[in-house]
C-alpha positions as CSV (number, residue, x, y, z in Angstrom):
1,X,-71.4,-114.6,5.0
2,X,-72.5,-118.0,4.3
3,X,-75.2,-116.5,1.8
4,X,-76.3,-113.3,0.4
5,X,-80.4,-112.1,2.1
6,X,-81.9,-113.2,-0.7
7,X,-85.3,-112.4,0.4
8,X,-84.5,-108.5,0.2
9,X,-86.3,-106.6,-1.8
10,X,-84.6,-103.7,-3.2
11,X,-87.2,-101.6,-4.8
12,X,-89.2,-101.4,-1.5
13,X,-86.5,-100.7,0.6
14,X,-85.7,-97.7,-1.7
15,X,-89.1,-96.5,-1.5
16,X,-89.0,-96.7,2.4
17,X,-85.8,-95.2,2.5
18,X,-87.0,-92.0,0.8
19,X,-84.4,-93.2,-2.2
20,X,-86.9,-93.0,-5.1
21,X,-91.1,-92.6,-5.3
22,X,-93.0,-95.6,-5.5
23,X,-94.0,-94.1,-9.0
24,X,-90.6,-94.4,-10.1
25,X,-90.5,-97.8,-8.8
26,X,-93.0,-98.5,-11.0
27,X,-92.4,-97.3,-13.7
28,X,-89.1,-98.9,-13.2
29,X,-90.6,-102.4,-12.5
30,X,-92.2,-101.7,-15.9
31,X,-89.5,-100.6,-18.0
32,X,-87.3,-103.8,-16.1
33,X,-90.4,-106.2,-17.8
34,X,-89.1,-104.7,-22.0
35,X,-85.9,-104.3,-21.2
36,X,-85.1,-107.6,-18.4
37,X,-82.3,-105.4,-17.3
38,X,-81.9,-106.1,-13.4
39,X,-84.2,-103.2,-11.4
40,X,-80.6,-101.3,-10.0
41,X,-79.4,-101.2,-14.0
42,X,-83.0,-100.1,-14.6
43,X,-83.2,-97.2,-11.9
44,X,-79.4,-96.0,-12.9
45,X,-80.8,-95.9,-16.6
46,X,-83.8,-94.3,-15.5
47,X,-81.9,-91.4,-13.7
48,X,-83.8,-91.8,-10.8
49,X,-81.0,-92.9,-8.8
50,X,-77.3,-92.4,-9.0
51,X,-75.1,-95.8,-10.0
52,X,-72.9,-95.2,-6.4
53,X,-75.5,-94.0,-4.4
54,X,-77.4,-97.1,-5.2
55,X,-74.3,-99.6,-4.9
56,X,-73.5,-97.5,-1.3
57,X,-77.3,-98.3,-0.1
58,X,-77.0,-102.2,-1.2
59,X,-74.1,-102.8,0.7
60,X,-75.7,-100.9,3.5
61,X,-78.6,-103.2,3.5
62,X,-76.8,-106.7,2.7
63,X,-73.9,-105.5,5.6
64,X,-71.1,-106.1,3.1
65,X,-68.3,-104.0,2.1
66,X,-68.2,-101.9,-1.1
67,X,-65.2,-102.3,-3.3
68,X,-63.5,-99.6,-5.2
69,X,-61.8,-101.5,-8.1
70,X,-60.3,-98.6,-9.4
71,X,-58.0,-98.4,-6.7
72,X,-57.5,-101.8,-5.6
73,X,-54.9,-103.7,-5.5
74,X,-55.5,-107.3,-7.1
75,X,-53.1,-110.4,-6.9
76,X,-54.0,-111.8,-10.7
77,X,-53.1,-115.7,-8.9
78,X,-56.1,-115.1,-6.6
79,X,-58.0,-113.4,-9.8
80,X,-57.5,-116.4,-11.9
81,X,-59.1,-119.1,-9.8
82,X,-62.7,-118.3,-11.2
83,X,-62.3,-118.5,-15.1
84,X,-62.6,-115.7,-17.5
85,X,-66.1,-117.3,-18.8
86,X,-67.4,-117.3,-15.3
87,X,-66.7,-114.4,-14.0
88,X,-67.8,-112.6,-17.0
89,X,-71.3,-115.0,-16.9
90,X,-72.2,-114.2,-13.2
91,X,-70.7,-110.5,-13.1
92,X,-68.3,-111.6,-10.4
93,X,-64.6,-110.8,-9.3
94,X,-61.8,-113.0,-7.4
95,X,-60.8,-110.2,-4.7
96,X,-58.7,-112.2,-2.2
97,X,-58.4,-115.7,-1.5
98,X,-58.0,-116.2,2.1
99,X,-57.0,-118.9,4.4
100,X,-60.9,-119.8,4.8
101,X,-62.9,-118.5,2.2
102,X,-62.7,-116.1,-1.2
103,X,-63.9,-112.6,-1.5
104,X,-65.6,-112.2,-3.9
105,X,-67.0,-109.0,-5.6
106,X,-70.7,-109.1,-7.5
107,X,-72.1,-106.4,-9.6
108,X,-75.3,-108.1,-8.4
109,X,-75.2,-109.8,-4.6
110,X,-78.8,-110.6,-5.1
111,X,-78.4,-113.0,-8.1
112,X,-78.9,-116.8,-5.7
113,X,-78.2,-118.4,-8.7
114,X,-74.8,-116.9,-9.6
115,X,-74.0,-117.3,-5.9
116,X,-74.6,-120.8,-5.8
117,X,-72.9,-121.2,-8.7
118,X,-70.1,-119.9,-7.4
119,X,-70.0,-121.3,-4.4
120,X,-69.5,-124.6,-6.6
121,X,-67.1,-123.7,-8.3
122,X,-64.8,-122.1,-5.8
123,X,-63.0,-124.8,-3.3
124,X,-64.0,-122.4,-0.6
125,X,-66.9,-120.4,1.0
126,X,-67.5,-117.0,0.1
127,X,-67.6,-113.8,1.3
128,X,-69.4,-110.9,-0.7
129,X,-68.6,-107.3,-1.4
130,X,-70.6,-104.9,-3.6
131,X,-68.8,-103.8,-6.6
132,X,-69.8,-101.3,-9.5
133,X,-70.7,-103.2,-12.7
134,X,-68.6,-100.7,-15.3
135,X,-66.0,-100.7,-13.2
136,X,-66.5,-104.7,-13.1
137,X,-66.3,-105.1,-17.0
138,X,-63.4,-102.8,-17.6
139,X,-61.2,-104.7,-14.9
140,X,-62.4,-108.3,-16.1
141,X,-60.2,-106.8,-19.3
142,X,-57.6,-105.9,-17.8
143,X,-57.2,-109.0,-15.6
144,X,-57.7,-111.7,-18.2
145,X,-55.1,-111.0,-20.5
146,X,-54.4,-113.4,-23.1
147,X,-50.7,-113.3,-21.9
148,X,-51.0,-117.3,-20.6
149,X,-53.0,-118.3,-23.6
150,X,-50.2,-117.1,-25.9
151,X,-47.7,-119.1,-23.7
152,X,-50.2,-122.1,-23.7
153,X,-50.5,-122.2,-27.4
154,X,-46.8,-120.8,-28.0
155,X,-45.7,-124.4,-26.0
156,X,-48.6,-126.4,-28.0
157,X,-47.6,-125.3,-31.3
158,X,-43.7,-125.5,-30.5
159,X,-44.5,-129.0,-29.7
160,X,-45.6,-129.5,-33.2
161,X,-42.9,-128.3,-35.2
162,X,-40.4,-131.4,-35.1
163,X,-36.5,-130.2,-35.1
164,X,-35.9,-131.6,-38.2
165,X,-38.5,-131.4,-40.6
166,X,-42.0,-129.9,-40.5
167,X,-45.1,-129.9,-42.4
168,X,-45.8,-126.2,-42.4
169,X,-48.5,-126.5,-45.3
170,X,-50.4,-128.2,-42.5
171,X,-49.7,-126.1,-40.0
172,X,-50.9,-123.2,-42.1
173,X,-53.7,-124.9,-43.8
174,X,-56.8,-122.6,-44.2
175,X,-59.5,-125.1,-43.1
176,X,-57.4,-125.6,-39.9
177,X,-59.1,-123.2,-37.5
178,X,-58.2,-125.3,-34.4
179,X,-54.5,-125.3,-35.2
180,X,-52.0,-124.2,-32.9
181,X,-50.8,-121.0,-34.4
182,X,-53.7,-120.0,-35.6
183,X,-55.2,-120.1,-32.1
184,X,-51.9,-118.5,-31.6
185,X,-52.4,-115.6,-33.6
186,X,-56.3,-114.9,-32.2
187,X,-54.8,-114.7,-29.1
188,X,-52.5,-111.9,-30.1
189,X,-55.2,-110.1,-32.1
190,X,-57.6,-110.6,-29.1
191,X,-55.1,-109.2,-26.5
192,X,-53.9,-106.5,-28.6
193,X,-57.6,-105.4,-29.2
194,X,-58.5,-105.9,-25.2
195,X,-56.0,-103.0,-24.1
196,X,-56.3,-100.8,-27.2
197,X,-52.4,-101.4,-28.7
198,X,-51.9,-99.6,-32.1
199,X,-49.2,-102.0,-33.0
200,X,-47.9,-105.6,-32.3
201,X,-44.3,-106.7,-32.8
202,X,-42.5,-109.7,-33.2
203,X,-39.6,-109.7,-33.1
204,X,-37.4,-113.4,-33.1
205,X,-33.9,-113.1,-31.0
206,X,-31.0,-115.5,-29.9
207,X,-33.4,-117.8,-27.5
208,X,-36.5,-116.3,-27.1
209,X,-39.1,-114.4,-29.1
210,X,-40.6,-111.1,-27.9
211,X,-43.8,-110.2,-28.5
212,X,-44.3,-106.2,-27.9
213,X,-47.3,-104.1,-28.0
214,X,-47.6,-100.5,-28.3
215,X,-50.2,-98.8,-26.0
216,X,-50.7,-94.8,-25.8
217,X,-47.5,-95.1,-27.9
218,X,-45.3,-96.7,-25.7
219,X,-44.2,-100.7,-26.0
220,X,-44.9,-103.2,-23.9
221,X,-42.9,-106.7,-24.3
222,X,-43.6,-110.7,-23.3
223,X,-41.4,-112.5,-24.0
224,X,-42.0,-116.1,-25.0
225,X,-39.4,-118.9,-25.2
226,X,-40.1,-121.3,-27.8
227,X,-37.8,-119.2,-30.6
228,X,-38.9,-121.8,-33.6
229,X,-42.3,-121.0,-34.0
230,X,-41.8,-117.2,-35.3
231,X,-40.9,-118.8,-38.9
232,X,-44.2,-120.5,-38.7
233,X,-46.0,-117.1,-37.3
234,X,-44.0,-115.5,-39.9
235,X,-45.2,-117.9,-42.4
236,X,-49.2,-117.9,-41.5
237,X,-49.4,-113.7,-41.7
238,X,-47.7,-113.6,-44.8
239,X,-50.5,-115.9,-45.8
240,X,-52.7,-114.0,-44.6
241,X,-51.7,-110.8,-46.4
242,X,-51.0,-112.9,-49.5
243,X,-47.1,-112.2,-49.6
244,X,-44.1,-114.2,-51.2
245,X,-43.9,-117.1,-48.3
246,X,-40.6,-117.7,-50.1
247,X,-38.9,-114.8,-50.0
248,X,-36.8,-114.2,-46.7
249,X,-34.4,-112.2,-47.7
250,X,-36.6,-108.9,-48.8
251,X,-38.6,-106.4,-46.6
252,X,-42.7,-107.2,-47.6
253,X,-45.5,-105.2,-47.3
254,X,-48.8,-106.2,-47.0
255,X,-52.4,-105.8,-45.2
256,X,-55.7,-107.8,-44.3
257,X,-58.6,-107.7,-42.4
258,X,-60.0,-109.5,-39.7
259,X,-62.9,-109.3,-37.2
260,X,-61.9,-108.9,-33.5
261,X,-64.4,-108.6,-30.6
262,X,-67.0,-107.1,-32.8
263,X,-64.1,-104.7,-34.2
264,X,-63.4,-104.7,-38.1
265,X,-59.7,-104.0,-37.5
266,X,-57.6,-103.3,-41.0
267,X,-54.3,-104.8,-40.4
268,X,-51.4,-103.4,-42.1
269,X,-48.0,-105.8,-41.8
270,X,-44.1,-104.7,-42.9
271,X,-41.5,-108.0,-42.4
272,X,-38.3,-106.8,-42.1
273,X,-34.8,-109.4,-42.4
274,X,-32.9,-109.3,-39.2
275,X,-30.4,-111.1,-37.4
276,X,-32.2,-114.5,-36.2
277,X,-35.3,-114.4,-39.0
278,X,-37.7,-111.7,-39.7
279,X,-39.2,-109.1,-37.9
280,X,-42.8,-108.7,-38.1
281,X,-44.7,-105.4,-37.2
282,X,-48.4,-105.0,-37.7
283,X,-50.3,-101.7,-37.7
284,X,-53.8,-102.4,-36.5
285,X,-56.2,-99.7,-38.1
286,X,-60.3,-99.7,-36.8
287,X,-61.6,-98.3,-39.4
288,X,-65.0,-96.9,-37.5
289,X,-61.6,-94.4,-36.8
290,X,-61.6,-93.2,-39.9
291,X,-65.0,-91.3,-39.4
292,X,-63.8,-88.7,-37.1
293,X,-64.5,-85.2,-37.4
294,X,-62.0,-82.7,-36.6
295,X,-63.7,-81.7,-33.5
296,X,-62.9,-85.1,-32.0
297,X,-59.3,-84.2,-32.4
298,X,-58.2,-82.5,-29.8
299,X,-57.5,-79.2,-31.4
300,X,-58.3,-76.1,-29.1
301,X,-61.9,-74.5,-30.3
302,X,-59.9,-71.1,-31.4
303,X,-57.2,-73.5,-33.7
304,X,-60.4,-75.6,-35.1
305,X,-62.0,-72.3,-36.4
306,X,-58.6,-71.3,-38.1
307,X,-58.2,-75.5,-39.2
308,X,-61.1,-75.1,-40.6
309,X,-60.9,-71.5,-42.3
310,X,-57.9,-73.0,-44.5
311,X,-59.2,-76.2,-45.6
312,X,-62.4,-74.4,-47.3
313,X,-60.5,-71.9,-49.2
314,X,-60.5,-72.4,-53.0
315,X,-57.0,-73.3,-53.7
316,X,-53.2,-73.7,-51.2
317,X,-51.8,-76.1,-49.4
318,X,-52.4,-77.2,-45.8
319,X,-49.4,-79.5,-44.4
320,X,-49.7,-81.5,-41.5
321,X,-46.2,-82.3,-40.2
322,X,-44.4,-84.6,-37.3
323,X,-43.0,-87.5,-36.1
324,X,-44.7,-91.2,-37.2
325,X,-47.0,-91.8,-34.1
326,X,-48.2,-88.2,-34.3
327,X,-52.0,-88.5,-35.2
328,X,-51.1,-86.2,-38.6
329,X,-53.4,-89.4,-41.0
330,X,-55.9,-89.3,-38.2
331,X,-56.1,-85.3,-38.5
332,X,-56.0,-85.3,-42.2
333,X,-58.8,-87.9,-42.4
334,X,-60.9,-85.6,-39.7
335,X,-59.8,-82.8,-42.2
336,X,-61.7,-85.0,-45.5
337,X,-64.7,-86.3,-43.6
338,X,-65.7,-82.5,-43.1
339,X,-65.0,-81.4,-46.9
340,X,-66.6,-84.5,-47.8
341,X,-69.7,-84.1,-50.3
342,X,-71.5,-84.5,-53.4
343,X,-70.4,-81.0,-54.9
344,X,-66.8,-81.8,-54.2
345,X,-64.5,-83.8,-56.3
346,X,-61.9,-85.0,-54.1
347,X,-58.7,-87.9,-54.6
348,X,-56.6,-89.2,-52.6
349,X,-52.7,-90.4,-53.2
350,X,-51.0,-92.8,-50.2
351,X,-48.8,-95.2,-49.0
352,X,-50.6,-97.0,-48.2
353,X,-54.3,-96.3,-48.4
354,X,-55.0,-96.1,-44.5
355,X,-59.0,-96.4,-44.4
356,X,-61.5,-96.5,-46.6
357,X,-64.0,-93.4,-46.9
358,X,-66.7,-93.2,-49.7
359,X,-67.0,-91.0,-52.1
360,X,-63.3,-90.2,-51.7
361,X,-61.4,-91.6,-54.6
362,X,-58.2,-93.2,-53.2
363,X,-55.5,-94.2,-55.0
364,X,-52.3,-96.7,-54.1
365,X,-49.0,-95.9,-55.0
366,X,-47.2,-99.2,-55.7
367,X,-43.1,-97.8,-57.2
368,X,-42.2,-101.3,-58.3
369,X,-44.3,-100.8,-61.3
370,X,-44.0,-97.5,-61.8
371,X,-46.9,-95.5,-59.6
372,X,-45.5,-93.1,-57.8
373,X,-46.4,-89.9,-55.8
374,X,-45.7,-87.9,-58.9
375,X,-46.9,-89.9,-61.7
376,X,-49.9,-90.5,-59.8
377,X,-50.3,-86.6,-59.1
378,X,-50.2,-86.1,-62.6
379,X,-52.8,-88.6,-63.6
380,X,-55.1,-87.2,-60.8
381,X,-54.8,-83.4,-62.1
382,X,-56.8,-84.6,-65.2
383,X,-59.2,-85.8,-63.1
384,X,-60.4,-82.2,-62.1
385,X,-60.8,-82.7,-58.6
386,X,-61.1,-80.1,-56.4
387,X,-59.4,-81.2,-53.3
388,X,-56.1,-83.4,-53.5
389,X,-54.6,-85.4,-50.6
390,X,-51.1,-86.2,-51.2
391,X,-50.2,-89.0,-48.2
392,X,-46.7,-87.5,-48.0
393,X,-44.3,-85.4,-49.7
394,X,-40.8,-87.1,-50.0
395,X,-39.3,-85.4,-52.9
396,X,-39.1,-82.7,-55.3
397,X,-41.1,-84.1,-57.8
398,X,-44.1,-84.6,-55.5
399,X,-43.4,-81.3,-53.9
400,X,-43.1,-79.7,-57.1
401,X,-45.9,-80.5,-58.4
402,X,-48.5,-80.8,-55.3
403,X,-47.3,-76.9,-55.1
404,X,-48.1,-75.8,-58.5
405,X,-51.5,-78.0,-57.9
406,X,-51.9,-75.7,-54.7
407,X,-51.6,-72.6,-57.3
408,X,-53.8,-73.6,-59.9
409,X,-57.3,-73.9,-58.4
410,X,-56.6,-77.0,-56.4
411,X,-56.7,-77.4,-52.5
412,X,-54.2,-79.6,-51.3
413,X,-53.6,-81.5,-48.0
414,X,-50.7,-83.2,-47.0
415,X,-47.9,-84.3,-44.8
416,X,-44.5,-83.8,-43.9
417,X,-41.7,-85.3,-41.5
418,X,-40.3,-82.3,-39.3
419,X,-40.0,-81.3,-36.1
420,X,-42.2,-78.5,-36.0
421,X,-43.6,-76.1,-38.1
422,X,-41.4,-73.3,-38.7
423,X,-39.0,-75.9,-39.8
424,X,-41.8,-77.1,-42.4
425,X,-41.3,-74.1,-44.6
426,X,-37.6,-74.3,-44.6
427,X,-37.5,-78.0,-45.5
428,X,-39.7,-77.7,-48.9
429,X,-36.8,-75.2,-50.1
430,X,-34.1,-77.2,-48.8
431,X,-35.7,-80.3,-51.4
432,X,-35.5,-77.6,-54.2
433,X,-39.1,-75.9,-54.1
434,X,-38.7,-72.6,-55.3
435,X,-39.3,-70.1,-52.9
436,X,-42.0,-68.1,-54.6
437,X,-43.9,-71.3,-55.1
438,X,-43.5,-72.2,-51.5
439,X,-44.3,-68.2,-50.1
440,X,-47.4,-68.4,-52.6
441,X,-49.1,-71.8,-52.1
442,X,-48.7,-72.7,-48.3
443,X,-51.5,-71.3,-46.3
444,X,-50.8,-73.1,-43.2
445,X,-49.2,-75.6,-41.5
446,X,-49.7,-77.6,-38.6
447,X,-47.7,-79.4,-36.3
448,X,-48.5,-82.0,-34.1
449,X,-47.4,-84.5,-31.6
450,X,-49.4,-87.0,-29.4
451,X,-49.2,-87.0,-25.1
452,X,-50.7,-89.7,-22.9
453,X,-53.5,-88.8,-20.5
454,X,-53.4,-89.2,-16.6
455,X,-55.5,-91.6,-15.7
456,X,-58.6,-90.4,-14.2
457,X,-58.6,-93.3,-11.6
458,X,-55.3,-92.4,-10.2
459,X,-54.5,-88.9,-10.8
460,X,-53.1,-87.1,-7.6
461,X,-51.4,-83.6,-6.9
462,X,-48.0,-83.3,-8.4
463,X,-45.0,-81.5,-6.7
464,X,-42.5,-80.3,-9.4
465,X,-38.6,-80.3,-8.4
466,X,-36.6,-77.4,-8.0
467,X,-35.1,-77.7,-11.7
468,X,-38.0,-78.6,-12.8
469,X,-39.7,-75.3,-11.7
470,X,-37.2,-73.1,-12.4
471,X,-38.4,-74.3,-15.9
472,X,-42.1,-73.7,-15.0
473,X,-41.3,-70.2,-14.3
474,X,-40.1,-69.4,-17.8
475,X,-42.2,-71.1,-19.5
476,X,-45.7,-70.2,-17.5
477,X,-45.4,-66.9,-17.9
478,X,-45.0,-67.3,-21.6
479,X,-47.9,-69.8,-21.7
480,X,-50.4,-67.7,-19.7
481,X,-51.1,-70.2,-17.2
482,X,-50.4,-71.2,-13.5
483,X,-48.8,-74.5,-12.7
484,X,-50.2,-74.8,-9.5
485,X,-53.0,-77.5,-10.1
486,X,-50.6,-79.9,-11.8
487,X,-51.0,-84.0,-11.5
488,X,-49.5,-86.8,-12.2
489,X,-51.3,-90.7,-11.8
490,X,-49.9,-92.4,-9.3
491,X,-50.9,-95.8,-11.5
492,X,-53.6,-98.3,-10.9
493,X,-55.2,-101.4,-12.6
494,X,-57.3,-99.2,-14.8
495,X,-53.7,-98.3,-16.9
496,X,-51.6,-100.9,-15.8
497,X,-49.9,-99.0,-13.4
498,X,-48.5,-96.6,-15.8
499,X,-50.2,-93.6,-14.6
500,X,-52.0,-93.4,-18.4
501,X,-55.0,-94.0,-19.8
502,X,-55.4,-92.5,-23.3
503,X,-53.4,-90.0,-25.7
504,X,-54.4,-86.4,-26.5
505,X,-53.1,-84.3,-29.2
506,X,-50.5,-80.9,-28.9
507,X,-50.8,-78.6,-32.0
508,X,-49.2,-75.6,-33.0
509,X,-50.4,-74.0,-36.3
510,X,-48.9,-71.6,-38.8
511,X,-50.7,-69.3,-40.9
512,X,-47.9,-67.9,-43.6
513,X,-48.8,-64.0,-43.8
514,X,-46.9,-61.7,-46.1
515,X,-43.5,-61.2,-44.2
516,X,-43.1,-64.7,-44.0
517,X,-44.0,-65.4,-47.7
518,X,-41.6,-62.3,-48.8
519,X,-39.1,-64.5,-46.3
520,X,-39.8,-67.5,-48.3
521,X,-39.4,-66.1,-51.5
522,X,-35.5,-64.8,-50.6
523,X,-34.7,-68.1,-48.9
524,X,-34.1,-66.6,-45.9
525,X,-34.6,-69.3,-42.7
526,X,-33.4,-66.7,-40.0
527,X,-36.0,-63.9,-41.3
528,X,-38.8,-66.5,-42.2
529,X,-38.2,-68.1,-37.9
530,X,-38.3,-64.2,-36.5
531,X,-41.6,-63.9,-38.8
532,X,-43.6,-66.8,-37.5
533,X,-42.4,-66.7,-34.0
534,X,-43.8,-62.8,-34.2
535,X,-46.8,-63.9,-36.1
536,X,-50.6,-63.5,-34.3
537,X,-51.9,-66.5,-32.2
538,X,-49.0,-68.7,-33.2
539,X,-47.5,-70.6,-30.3
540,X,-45.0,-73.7,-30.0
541,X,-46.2,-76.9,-29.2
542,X,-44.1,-76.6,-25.8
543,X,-46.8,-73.8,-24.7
544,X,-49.9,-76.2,-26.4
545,X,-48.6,-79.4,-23.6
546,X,-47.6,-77.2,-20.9
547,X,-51.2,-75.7,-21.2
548,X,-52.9,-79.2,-21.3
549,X,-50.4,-79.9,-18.2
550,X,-51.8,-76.9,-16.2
551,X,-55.3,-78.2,-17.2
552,X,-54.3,-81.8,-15.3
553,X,-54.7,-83.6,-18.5
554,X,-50.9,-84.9,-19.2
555,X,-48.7,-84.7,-16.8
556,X,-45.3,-82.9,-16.9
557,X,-43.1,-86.0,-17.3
558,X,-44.8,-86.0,-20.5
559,X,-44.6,-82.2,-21.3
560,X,-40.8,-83.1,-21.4
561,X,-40.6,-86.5,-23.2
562,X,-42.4,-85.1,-25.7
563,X,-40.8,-81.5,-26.3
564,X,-37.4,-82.7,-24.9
565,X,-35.8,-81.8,-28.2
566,X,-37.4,-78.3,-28.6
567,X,-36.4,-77.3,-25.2
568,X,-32.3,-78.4,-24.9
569,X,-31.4,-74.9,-25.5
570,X,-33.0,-73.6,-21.9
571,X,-31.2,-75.7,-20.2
572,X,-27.9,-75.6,-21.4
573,X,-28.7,-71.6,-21.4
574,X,-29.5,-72.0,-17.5
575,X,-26.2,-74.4,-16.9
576,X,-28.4,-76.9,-15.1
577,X,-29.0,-80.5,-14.9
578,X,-32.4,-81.7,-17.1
579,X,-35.1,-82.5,-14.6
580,X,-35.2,-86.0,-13.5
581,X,-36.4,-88.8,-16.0
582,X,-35.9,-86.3,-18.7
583,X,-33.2,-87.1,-21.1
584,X,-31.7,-85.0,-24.0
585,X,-29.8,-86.0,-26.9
């Protein structure tokens, strides 16, 4: 079409279509006049009509197609030929470039002045197809990475640096904002933000540099080939985190904040001395996350009641125990937030301090001078609090004394690195706690592990494989659940084609009763495993994902990456190959 029918008016030919009331059109044209949202937006809002059922009548009327961009599939080349500041201006989408003319999808076909615009700015006429604004937004983020900026500026700044000598104070000066790398580095931070990463790396090799990202825990890499600038990145975040820009030769840890797309993001950066310079990894940390409630969780409403039953009682120890990755600060913080108030006394020990919560008294350890875990601990007992958060128990000092805390009027929260949480238990006496400490102060422990969500764009039926249900059978029956409704996403734009969009927690949680305390107490591992395994309402965190599987949440590819470890011993007991893409060590 040469041009959108821009004499159309929408509101009456919903009214004549029976769509919505000519009240509600009124009322709508009214609301449209305080808000001067577009009448569609307005209606949707109003929930006088539904946001597809609207889009499906529009392209009716204007004879144009209506475009699914959850399912389709782009070509980023013919994406790219309207600018990121365009499309996101006229709420408009490179579909397809064709031998004659563009495609082009609108959130609003009725806009002449965005259409003309376009039409100007694209080499070729345009065709129009109706697409959903949401959906419009989301994909503009996907589809304008900052991938070619970072090569852009990666070239720029390379450029810069002269093989010989360099004036990095230059480079790196603070009233500098146009400089290469730091362009550069608001790139990263920008990109990083735009598909919700938890980590950046960089990481300098032979002849190139990678830059990785992790997203829903797993790492994605671009690789860039100008290898001299990573002293210089190296040199600006150290900087930034106000490290020793001279020493090369030590790890360094450090943090900052900065502002990112209306995000306060808490940055927490480790260098590390490798092979061809330093390796950089930076933790980024919203703190608006740090105000979750354990109900946002993910633990299963009968788990939250017992979560919740432990952490109020007057004195014990709750551990929270896992991998790094696992979501145990995040479920700790949820944890403080709801014991949080003016008639509680509580302090914090960590390494670092993760987010910042008021009221809460939070204290860094720093070992070089001399504040540890324990000395800390010790300083914080004659504080009288009456909750402690101890960011981690490495030793037997710490544990020592966070137990005897546990037994002397304190409550006390905090983490461990195991595999699960019958294991927990065993490893504070393997440290040196005494057993009766142990069997008397723990009153639960929880462990956890983080799976990704399918993606609700591109979720679809899942067929398991013959060794792969021969597993299914022992384990469903054991679970309580059927298998049949399982999925998998097939992978669309939405989540990059990896089939995920999102993580979701798998718990298992371990109330110590008095068979497993008496256990404890002897130091017996065999008789304190046949305890908890016998124990009410516990189950392993292979039952918690194979349950969230059967729901269509995860998918089973994930049941196994994640429990791979757990479940070796059913398949070398059922003298079978491990189902395909799963791999145990």
């Amino acid at each position: 079409m040469a041009s959108p029918k821009m004499k159309i008016r929408i509101g009456d030919l919903l009214v004549q279509n029976g769509v919505i009331s000519e009240p509600q059109l009124m009322e709508a044209l009214s609301r449209q006049k305080e808000t001067r949202q577009k009448l569609g937006r307005t209606l949707i809002s109003l929930g006088y009509v539904q946001e597809q059922q609207f889009l499906e009548f529009l392209a009716q009327q204007l004879s144009v197609p209506l475009v699914d961009l959850a399912h389709y599939n782009f070509n980023q080349q013919d994406v790219l030929r309207l600018s990121e500041t365009h499309a996101r201006r006229f709420r408009s989408i490179v579909l397809k470039e064709n031998p004659d003319h563009f495609l082009v999808g609108m959130s609003d076909p009725l806009d002449i002045f965005a259409f003309d615009e376009l039409q100007r700015l694209l080499p070729k006429t345009i065709e129009l197809a109706v697409v959903a604004e949401s959906q419009l937004l989301q994909t503009l983020d996907l589809m304008y990475r900052r991938t070619s900026d970072i090569d852009t500026l990666a070239d720029q700044l390379n450029e810069d640096i002269v093989e010989d000598s360099f004036d990095l104070s230059q480079l790196t000066a603070a009233d500098e904002v146009d400089a290469p790398v730091v362009r550069l580095l608001k790139s990263l931070f920008e990109d990083a933000v735009q598909v919700g990463a938890s980590d950046i790396h960089i990481e300098p090799d032979e002849t190139v540099l990678r830059i990785r990202q992790r997203v829903d825990g797993v790492l994605h890499e671009h690789v860039v080939k100008e290898t001299r600038i990573a002293a210089v990145l190296v040199l600006r975040l150290k900087l930034m985190a106000e490290l020793n820009i001279s020493e090369k030769r030590l790890p360094q840890d450090g943090r900052f904040n900065i502002t990112v797309k209306n995000h306060s993001i808490d940055v927490r950066i480790s260098t590390l001395p490798i092979q061809y310079g330093e390796s950089v990894v930076m933790r980024l940390l919203d703190q608006s996350a740090g105000k979750i409630g354990l109900d946002k969780s993910g633990l299963p409403p009968r788990m939250l009641q017992r979560v919740r039953r432990i952490i109020r009682e007057p004195h014990g120890i709750l551990l929270v125990t896992g991998p790094t990755g696992s979501g145990k600060t995040t479920t700790l913080y949820g944890a403080l937030n709801e014991l949080n108030d003016a008639s509680k006394k509580i302090i914090t020990v960590e390494d670092p301090v993760e987010y910042r919560l008021s009221r809460i008294n939070q204290v860094q350890v720093h070992p070089q001078i001399g504040l540890t875990f324990s000395k800390v601990l010790r300083a914080c007992l004659r504080q009288d609090p009456d909750i402690l958060l101890v960011g981690e128990i490495r030793d037997l000092e710490t544990a020592d004394i966070a137990m005897r805390a546990a037994m002397t009027g304190h409550f006390v929260l905090s983490t461990l690195h195991t595999n699960d949480a019958i294991s927990s238990a065993m490893r504070l006496v393997d440290i040196g706690v005494e057993g009766y400490l142990a069997g008397t102060a723990l009153r639960g422990i929880l462990a956890q592990r983080l799976v990704r969500r399918i993606c609700n764009n591109c979720e679809e039926p899942y067929q398991p494989s013959v060794q792969e249900q021969i597993w299914l059978d022992i384990k469903a029956e054991e679970a309580g659940v059927t298998t049949t409704q399982l999925k998998h996403g097939k992978g669309c734009t939405y989540c990059n084609n990896t089939g995920y969009k999102g993580r979701v927690g798998i718990f298992e949680l371990l109330e110590l009763n008095d068979e497993m305390a008496d256990a404890l107490r002897r130091n017996d591992s065999a008789a304190f495993a046949k305890a908890a395994r016998e124990s009410d309402e516990y189950q392993p965190l292979v039952i918690s994902a194979l349950q969230l599987a059967s729901q269509g949440v995860t998918s089973l590819e994930e049941v196994f990456r994640v429990t791979e470890q757990m479940d070796e011993q059913a398949y070398e007991d059922l003298d079978m190959p491990t189902p395909s893409g799963l791999e145990l060590e």
